[in-house]
C-alpha positions in Angstrom: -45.5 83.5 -38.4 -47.0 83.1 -34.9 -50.5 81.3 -34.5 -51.7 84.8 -33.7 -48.8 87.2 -35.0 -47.3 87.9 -37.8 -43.9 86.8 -36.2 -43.0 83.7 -34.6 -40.1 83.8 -32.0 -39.0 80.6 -30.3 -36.2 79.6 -27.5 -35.7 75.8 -26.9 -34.7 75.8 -23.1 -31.8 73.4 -22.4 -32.9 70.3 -20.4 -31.2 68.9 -17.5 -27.9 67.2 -18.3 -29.2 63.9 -16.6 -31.9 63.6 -19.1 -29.5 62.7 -22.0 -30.8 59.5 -23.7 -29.6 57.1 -26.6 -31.5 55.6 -29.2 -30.0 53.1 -30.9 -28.7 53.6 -34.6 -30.1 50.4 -36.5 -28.4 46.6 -36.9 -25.5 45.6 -35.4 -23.9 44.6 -38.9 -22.4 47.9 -40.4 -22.4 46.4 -44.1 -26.3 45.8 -43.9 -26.6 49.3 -42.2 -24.9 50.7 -44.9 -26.7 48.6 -47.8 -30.1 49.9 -46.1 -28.9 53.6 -45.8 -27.8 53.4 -49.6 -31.2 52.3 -50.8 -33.2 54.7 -48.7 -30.5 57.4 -50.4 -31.8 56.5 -53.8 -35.5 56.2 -52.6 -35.4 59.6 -50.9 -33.8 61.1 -54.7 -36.7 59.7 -56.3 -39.5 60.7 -53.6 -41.9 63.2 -55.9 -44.3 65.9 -54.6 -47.5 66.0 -57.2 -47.3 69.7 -56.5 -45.0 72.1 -54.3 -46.4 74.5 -52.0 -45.1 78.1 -53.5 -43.3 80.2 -51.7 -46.3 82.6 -51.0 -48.2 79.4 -50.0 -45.9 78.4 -47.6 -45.6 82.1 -46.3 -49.6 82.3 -46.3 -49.4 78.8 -44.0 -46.4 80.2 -42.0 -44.0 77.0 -42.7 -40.6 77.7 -43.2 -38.5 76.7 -46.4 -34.8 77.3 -46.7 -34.8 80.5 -48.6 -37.5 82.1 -47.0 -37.0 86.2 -46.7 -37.3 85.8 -42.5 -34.1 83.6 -42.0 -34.3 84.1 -37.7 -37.6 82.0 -37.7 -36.1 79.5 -40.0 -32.9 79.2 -37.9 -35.0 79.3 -35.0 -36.1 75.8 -36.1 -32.8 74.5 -37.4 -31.7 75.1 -33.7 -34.5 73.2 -32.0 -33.9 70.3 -34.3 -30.0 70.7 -33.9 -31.1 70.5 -30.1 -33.1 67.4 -30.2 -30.8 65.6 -32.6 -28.4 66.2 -29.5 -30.5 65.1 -27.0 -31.9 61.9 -28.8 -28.0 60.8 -30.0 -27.5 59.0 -33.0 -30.0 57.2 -35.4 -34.3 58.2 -36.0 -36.2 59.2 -33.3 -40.0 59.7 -32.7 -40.3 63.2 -31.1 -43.7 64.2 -29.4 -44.4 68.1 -29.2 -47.2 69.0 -27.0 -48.3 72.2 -25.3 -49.1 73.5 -22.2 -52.5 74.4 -23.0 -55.1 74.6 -25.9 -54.0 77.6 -28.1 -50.6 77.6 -27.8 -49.8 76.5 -31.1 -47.8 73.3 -31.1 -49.3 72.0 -34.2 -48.0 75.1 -36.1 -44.4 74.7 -34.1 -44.6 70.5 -35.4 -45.0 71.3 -38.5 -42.2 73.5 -38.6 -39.7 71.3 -36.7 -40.8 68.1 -39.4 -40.3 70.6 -42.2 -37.0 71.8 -40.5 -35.4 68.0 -40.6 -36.5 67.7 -44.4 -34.3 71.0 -45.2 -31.7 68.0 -45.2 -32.0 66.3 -48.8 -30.2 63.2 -46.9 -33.5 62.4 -44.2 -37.7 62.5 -44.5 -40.1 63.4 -42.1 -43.3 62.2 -41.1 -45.1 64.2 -39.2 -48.6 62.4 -37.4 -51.3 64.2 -36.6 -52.5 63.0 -32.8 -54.5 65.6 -32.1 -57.7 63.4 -32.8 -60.2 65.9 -31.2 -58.7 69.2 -32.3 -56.8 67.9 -35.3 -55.0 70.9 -37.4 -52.1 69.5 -39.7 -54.6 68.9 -43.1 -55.7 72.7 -42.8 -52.5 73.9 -41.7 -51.5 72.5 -45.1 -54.6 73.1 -47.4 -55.0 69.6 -47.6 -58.6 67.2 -47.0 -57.1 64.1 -47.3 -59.5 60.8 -47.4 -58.6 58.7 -44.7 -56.0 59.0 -41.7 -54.5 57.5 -38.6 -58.0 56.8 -37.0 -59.7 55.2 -39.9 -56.2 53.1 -40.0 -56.5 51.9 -36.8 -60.3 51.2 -37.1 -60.1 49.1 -40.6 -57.8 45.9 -40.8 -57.9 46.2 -44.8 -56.1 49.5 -44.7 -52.4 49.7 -45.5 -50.7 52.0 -44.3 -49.9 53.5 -47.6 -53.7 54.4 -47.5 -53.2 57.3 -45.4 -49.6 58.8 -46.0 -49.8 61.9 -47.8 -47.5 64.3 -49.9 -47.3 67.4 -48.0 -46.1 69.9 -50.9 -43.0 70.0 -48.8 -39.8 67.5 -50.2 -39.4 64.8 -48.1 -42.2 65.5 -45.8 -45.3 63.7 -45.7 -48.4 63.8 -43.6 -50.7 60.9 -41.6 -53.7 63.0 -40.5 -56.1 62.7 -38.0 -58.4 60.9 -39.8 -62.0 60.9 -38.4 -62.6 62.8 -35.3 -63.9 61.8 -31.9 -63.7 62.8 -28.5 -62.7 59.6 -26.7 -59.3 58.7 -28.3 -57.5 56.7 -25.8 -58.4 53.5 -27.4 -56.5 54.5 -30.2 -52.9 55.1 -28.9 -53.0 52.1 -26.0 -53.8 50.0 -28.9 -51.4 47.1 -30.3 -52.1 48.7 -33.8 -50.7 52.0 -32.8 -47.9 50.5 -31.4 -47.0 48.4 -34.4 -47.5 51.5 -36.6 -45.1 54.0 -34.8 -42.4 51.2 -34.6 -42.7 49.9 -37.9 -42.7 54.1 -39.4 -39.6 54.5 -37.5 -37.6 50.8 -38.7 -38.2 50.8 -42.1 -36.3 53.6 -43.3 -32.8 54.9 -41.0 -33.5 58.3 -41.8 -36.7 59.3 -41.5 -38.0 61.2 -38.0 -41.2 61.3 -36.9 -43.2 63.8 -35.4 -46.1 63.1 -33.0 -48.2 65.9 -33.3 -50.3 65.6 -29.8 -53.2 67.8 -27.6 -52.0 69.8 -24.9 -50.4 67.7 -21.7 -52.2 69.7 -19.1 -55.9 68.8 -21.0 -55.7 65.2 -22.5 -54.2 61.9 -21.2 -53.8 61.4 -24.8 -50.3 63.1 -24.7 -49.1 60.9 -21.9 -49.8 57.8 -23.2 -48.3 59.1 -26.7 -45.1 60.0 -24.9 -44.4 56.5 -24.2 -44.6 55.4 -27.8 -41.6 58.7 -28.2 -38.4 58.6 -28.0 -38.3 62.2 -26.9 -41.0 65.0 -26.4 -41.0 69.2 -27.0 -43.0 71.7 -24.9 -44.8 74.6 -26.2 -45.4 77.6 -24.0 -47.2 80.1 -25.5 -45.2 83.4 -23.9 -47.3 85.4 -21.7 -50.0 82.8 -21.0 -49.2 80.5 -19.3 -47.4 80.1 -15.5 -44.5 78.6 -14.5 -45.9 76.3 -12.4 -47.8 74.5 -15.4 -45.0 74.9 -17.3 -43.3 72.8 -14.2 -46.2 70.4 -14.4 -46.0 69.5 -17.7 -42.7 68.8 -17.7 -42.7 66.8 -14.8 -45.7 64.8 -16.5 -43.3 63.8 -19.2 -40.6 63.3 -17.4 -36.7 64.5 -17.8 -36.0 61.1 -19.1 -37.7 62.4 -22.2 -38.0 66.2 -21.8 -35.9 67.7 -24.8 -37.1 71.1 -23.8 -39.8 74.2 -23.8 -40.2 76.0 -26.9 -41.4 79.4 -25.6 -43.8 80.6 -28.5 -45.5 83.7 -29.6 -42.8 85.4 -28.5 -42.8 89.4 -28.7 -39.8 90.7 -31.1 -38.1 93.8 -29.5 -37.7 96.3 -33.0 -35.3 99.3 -32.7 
């Protein structure tokens, strides 16, 4: 299931103790908290999928399911997201995942970690594609949806409902790119992005979102995106990449929000 194998190995490396943050769980009043988490229990039970994604599909797109035959690469992402519930503490987060460089398949690893949090019949996931110059998500998933996060933030009259997408996946669902351009900035220092993230994190206590974004060492993009996370993922694509830009990236983030490096396209060792 790697971008270029037919395996995907990954190792979440364990971030610095001192970069433990907490994020808070919801209101202050635990009988509204409650009331809310009841009603998004009933709305997950009735979420629908107009069509599920087979299992050969989803081996054909290399996204994990629960049953899948290879449980290690399944696992593999029930660990990372074990890891970054840990690091983020208790209540939604926005995770970022990024890569070191073009190529090294974070869009493929997203995808996997949103899909990972929706094995869990009690949460959602939302995974955005940021990637507005390279985006991937729509093919990843077979899908060419109408509008997305750019056409959002371009036209007032869109709701956001406009570009939220089934995925094929239960409980997952999909805010693409939208129209592609090279200068994206605009976009993510805007007041509408802003609004967006905070109010798809709010209104439901157990949905997580994943920022899909380009590579750190490439795009400024993934910077400014970071600030709008509560937490952020780093994919190394084994073998090609140093450690000092490993080293870089991370410090560009910041161990404040560095959950860790997922090493990817790592080589299995068969006996």
């Amino acid at each position: 299931m790697a971008a270029d194998s037919d395996t995907l190995d990954l190792d979440l490396a364990r971030p610095p103790a001192s970069g433990l943050v907490t994020v808070p769980s919801g209101p202050d009043d635990p009988r509204g908290n409650l009331h809310l988490r009841r009603n998004h229990t009933r709305q997950i039970a009735e979420m629908r999928e107009s069509r599920l994604l087979s299992p050969t599909e989803l081996t054909e797109r290399r996204i994990i399911s629960p049953d899948m035959a290879d449980r290690e690469v399944a696992n593999a992402f029930r660990e990372i997201r074990r890891k970054v519930m840990q690091f983020s503490g208790p209540g939604n987060f926005i995770t970022m995942v990024t890569s070191v460089t073009s190529g090294g398949g974070a869009s493929l690893v997203a995808l996997n970690l949103a899909a990972a949090f929706a094995f869990d019949e009690s949460k959602t996931a939302m995974i955005i594609d940021c990637n507005l110059e390279n985006p991937q998500l729509a093919n990843l998933l077979g899908m060419k949806p109408d509008n997305g996060l750019t056409n959002y933030l371009e036209d007032d009259s869109l709701d956001v409902a406009d570009i939220i997408y089934p995925t094929g996946i239960p409980r997952l669902r999909l805010i693409p790119a939208g129209r592609r351009c090279e200068y994206s900035g605009e976009y993510f220092s805007s007041m509408r992005m802003e609004q967006l993230i905070v109010s798809l994190k709010q209104r439901y206590p157990d949905r997580y979102l994943i920022l899909d974004a380009p590579p750190i060492g490439e795009s400024v993009d993934a910077n400014m995106l970071s600030d709008l996370a509560d937490c952020a993922l780093i994919v190394a694509p084994y073998g090609k990449v140093t450690e000092q830009q490993i080293s870089a990236a991370a410090f560009s983030i910041g161990k404040d929000k560095l959950a860790g490096v997922v090493f990817n396209q790592e080589p299995r060792v068969r006996v």
